[in-house]
MIMARKE-327511 format. One line per field, with one value per residue (C-alpha): y, z, x; residue in three letters. Coordinates in Angstrom, 1 decimal. Each point is the difference from the previous one (the first is absolute). Example, Ala and Ser with C-alpha at 12.3 -4.5 7.8 and 13.67 -1.06 7.14 Angstrom:
! MIMARKE-327511
north (-4.5; 3.4)
up (7.8; -0.7)
east (12.3; 1.4)
res (Ala; Ser)
***
This chain:
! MIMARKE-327511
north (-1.2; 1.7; 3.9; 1.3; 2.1; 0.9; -0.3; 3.4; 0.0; -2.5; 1.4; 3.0; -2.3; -1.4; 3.6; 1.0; -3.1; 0.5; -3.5; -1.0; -2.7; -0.9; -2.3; 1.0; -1.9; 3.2; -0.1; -0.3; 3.1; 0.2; -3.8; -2.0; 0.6; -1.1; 1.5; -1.1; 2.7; -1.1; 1.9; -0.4; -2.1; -2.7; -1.9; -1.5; -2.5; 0.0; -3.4; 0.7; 2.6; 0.3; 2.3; -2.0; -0.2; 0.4; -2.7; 0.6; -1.2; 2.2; 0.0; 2.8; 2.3; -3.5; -2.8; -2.4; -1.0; 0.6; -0.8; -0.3; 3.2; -0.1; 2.9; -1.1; 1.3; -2.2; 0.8; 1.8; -2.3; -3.2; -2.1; 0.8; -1.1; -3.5; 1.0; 2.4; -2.9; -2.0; 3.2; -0.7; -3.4; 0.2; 2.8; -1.8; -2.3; 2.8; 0.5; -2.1; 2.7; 0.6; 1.7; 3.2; 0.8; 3.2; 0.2; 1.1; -3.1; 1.7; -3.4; -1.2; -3.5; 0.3; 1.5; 1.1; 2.7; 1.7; 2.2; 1.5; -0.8; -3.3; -3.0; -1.9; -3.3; -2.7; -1.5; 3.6; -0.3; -3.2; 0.5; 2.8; -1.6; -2.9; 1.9; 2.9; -1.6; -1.8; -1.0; 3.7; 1.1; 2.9; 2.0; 1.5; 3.9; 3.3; 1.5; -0.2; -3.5; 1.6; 2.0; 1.1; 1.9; 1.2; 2.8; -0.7; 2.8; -0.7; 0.3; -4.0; -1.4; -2.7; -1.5; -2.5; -1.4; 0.3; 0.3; -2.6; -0.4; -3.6; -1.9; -2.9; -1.8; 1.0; 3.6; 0.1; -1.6; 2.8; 3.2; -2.2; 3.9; 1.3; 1.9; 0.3; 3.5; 0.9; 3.7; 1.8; 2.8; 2.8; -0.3; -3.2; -2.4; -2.9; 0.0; 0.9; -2.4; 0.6; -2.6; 0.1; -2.6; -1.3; -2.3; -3.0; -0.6; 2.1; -3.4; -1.9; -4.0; -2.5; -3.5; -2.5; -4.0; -2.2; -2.0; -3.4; -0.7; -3.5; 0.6; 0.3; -3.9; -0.2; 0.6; -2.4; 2.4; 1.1; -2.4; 0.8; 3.8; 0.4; -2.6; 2.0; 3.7; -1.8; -1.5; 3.3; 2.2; 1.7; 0.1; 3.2; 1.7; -0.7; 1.6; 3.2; 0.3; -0.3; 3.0; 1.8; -0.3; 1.2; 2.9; 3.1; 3.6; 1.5; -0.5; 2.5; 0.4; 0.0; 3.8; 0.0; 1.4; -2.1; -2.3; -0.7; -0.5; -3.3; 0.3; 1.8; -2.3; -3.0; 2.3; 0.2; -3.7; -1.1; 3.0; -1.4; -3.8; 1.0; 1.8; -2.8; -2.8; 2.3; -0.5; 3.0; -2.1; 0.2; -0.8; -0.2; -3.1; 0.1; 0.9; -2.4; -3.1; 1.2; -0.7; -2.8; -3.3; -2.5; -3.5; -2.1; -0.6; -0.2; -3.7; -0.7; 2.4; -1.9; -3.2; 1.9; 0.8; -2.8; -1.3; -3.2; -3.3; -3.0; -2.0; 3.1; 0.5; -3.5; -0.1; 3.6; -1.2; -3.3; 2.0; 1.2; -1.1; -2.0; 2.2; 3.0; 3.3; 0.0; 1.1; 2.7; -2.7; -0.9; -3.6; -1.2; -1.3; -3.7; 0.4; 0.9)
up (1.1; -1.6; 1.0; -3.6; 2.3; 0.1; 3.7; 0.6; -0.4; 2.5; 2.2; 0.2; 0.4; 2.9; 1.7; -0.8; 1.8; 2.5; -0.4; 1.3; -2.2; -3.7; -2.0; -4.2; -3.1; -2.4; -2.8; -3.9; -1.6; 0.9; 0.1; 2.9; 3.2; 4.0; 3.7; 3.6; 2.1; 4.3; 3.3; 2.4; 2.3; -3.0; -0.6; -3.9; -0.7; -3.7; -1.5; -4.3; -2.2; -3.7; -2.5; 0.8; 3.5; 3.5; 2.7; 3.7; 3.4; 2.5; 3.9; 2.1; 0.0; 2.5; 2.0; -2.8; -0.9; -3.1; -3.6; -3.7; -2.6; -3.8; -2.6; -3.0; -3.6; -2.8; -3.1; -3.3; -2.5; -0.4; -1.3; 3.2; 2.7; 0.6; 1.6; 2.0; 1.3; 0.7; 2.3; 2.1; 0.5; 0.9; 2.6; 1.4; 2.0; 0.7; 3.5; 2.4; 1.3; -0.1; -3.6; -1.9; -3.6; -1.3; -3.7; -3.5; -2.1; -3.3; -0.3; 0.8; 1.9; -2.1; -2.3; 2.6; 1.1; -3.6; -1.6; -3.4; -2.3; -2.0; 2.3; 1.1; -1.0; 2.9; 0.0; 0.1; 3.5; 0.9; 0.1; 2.2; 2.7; 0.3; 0.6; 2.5; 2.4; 1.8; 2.8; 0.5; 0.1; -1.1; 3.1; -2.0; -0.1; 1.1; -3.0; -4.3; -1.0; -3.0; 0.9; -3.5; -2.7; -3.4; -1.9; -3.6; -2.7; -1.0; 3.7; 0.7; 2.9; 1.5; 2.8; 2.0; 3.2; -0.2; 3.9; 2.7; 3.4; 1.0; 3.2; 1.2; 3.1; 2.7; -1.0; 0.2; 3.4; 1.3; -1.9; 0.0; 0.0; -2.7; -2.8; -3.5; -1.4; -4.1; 0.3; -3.6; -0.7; -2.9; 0.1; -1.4; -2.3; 3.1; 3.4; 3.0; 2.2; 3.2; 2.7; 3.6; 2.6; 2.6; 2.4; 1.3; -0.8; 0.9; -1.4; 2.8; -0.4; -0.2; 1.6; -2.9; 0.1; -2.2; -1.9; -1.6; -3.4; -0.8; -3.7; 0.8; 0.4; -3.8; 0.1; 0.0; 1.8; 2.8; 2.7; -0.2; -0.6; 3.4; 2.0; -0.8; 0.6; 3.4; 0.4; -0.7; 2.1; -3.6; 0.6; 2.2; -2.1; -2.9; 1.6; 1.2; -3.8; -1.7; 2.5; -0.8; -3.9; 1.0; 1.8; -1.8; 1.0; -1.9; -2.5; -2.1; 1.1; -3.1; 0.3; -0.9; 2.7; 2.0; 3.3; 2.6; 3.1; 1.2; 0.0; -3.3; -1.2; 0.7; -1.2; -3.4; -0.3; 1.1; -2.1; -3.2; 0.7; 0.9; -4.0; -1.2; 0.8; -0.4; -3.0; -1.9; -0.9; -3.6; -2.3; -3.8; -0.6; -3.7; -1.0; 2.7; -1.5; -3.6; 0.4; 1.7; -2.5; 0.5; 0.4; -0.1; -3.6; -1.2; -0.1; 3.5; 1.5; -1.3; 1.3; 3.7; 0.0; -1.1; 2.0; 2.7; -0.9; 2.8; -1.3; 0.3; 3.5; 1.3; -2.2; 2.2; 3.2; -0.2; -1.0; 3.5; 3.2; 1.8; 3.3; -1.2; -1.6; 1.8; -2.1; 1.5; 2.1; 1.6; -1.9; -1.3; -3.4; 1.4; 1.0; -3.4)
east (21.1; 2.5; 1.1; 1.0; 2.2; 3.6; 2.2; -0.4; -3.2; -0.7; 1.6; -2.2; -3.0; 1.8; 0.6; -3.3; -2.0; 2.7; 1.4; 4.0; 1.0; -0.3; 1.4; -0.8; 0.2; 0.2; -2.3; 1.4; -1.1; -3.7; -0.4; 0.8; 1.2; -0.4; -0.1; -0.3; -0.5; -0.1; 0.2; 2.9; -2.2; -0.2; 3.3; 0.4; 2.6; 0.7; 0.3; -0.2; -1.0; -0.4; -1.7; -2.9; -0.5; 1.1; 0.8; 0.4; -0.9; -1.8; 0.3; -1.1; -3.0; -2.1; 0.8; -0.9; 3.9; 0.9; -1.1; 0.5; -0.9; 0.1; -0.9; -0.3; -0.6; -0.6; 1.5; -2.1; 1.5; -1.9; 3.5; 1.5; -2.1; 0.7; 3.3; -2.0; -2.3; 3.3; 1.5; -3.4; 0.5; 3.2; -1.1; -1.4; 2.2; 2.7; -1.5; -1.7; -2.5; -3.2; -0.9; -1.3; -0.2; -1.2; 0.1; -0.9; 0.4; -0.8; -2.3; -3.5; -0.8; -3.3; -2.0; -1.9; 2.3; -0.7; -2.2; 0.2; 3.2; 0.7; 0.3; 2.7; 1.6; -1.4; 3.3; 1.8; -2.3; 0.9; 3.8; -0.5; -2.3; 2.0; 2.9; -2.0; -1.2; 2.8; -2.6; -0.8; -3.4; -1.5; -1.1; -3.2; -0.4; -2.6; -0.7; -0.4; 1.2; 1.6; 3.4; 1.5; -1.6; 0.8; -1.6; -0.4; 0.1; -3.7; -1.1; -0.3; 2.0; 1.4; 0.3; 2.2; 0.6; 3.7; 0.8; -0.2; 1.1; 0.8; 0.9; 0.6; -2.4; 3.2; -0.2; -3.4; 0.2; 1.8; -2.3; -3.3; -1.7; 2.2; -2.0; 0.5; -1.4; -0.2; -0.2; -0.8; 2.5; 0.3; 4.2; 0.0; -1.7; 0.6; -2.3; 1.9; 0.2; -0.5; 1.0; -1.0; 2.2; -1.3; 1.6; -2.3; -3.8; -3.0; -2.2; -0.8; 0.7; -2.8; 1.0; -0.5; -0.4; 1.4; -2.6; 0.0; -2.0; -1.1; 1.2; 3.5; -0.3; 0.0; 3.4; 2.4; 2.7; -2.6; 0.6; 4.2; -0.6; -2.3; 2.0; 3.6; -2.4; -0.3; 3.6; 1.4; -2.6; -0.7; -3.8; 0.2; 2.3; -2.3; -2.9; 2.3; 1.1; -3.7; -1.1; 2.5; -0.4; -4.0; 0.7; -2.3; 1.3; -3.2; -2.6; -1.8; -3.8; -2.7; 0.1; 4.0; 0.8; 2.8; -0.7; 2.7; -1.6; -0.7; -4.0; 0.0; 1.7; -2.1; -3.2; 1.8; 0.5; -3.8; -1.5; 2.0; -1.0; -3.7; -0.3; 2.1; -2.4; -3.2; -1.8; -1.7; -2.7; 0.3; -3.1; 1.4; 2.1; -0.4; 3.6; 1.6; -2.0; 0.5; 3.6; -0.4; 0.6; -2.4; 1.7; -3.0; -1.4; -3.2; -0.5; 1.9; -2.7; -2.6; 0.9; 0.5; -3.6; -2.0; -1.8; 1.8; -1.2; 0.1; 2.6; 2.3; -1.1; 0.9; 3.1; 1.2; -0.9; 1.7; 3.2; 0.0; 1.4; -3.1; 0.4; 0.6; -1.7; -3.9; -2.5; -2.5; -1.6; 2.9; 0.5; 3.1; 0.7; -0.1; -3.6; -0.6)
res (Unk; Unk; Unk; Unk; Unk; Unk; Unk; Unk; Unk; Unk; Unk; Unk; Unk; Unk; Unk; Unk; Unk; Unk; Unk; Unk; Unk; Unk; Unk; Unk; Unk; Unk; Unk; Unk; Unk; Unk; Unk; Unk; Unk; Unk; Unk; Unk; Unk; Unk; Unk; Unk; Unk; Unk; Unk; Unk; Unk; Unk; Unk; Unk; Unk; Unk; Unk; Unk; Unk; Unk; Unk; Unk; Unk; Unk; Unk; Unk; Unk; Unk; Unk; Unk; Unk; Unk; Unk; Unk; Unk; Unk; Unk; Unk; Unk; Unk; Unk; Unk; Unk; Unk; Unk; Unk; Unk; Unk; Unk; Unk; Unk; Unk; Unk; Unk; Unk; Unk; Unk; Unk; Unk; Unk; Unk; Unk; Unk; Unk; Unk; Unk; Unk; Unk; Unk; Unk; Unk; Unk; Unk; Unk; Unk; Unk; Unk; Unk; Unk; Unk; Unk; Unk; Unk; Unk; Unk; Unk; Unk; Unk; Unk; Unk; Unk; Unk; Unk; Unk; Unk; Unk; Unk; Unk; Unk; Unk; Unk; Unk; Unk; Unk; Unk; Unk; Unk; Unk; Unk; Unk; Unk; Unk; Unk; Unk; Unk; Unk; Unk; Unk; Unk; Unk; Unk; Unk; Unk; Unk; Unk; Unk; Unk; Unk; Unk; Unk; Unk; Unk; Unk; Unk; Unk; Unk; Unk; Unk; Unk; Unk; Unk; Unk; Unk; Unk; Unk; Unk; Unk; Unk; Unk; Unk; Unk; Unk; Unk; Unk; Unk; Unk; Unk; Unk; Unk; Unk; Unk; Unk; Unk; Unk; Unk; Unk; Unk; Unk; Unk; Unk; Unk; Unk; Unk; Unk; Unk; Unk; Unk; Unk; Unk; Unk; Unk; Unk; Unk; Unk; Unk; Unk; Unk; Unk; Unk; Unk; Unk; Unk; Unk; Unk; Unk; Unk; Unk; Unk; Unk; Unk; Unk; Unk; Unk; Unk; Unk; Unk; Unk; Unk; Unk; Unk; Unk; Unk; Unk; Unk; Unk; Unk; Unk; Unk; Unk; Unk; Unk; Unk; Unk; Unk; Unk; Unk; Unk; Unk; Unk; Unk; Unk; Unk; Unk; Unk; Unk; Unk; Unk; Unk; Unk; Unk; Unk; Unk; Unk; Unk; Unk; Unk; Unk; Unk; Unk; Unk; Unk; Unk; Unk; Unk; Unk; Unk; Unk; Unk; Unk; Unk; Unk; Unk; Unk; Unk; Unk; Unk; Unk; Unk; Unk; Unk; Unk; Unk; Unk; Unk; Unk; Unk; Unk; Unk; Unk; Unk; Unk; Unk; Unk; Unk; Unk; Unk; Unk; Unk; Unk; Unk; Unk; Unk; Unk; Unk; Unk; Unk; Unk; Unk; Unk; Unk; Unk; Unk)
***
């Protein structure tokens, strides 16, 4: 997000959280403005910067290898955010490495991520989803949903989820235990954001099989799609991928209170299915029915429940296949 902070200023930060290196975007007045701050043990490559965000490549610190980092801060105006979406997609390809975004985008995937205010324009939304997500995925978050507020003169406020952190599936290969924390603070109207690293994964791996549905066969393309999965040994990797897109670092319990053990976890998920498919046995159906619209009129009823006569009978039954369909005595139509 952005410092509002001047060179010199950042540099005291840097002093006081006893950190080596910095590189600083200094702010435009009291708008604006970027830092990285990193120990000696971290080594940062710089590849761009801008007013609007900082590019680099990070080695050091594990035995991971290296990997990509963006901070990002989308800009206030509205008008000039499209070029903003291009800079990110265009980021994108400058390094081959596994990569990190950590951003305030000034912009909302969804209504959603909004409470109070006016709303948005859904293709204002649009625009910026299409351009976010660059096959990153958001790592998910500890913490209020909501990271930005504004306090209005008459004591309403608003709220937004203007900061994200994004990766893509080869970062997240390498930190599968990294966690995402929104941490509510009086020195600014944004969440800090608190972000724990951690190399490998503490989830252990459940060996999945590959399974075949019958209804794939209504597709032309099946028969080429699963013979070239073979050909290509693709069927394995497939698997690998769909576990990794699964993996759940936590859940919160029905107490709210956060799960991240492996048991908890699964008590969380059985607890939530078990109320889900219980019913509370309601009695008074009145207002359901009452907006239901009857589709069957008043003269199609009647002719439902009159009573059968015996040419209709033997017109039905010879309608049906001779063999097939028993009655309750275990005769077929034929017999009939």
């Amino acid at each position: 997000m952005e410092t509002k902070s001047s060179k010199e200023w950042m540099d005291k930060v840097k002093e006081e959280f006893n950190m080596k290196q910095s590189w600083v975007v200094p702010s435009n007045g009291r708008s604006g403005g970027l830092a990285l701050l990193w120990k000696d043990e971290i080594k940062i490559e710089l590849l761009t910067y801008s007013l609007n965000h900082i590019d680099v490549l990070v080695s050091g610190g594990s035995s991971l290898g290296g990997w990509h980092l963006t901070g990002f801060y989308g800009n206030p105006e509205i008008a000039r955010r499209s070029e903003f979406w291009a800079k990110l997609k265009h980021l994108k390809g400058v390094a081959a490495r596994p990569w990190l975004a950590i951003r305030d985008f000034n912009e909302l995937t969804s209504l959603s991520e909004k409470e109070g205010g006016g709303g948005r324009p859904r293709q204002q939304m649009d625009n910026f989803v299409e351009a976010n997500f660059c096959d990153l995925r958001d790592i998910g978050f500890v913490g209020p949903k909501l990271t930005w507020i504004y306090q209005r003169a008459d004591g309403t406020q608003i709220r937004e989820r203007l900061d994200q952190t994004l990766a893509t599936s080869e970062w997240l290969d390498l930190f599968a235990a990294a966690k995402l924390y929104h941490k509510s603070t009086s020195a600014s109207d944004h969440s800090m954001l608190l972000f724990r690293m951690v190399a490998g994964s503490k989830r252990k791996r459940v060996k999945r099989s590959l399974r075949f549905e019958s209804m794939w066969l209504r597709e032309l393309s099946c028969e080429e799609v699963v013979r070239s999965a073979l050909d290509e040994g693709l069927a394995t990797s497939l698997a690998s991928s769909r576990q990794k897109k699964n993996l759940i670092g936590g859940l919160l319990d029905s107490n709210g209170v956060w799960q991240e053990e492996d048991g908890k976890i699964e008590e969380v998920v059985v607890e939530y299915h078990n109320n889900l498919f219980t019913s509370s046995n309601p009695t008074n159906f009145s207002e359901l029915l009452h907006a239901i619209q009857p589709k069957v009129t008043h003269s199609m009823n009647q002719m439902l429940i009159k009573p059968f006569i015996e040419d209709e009978v033997r017109l039905a039954l010879k309608q049906m296949y001779p063999l097939k369909a028993p009655s309750l005595d275990g005769m077929p139509p034929l017999f009939f």
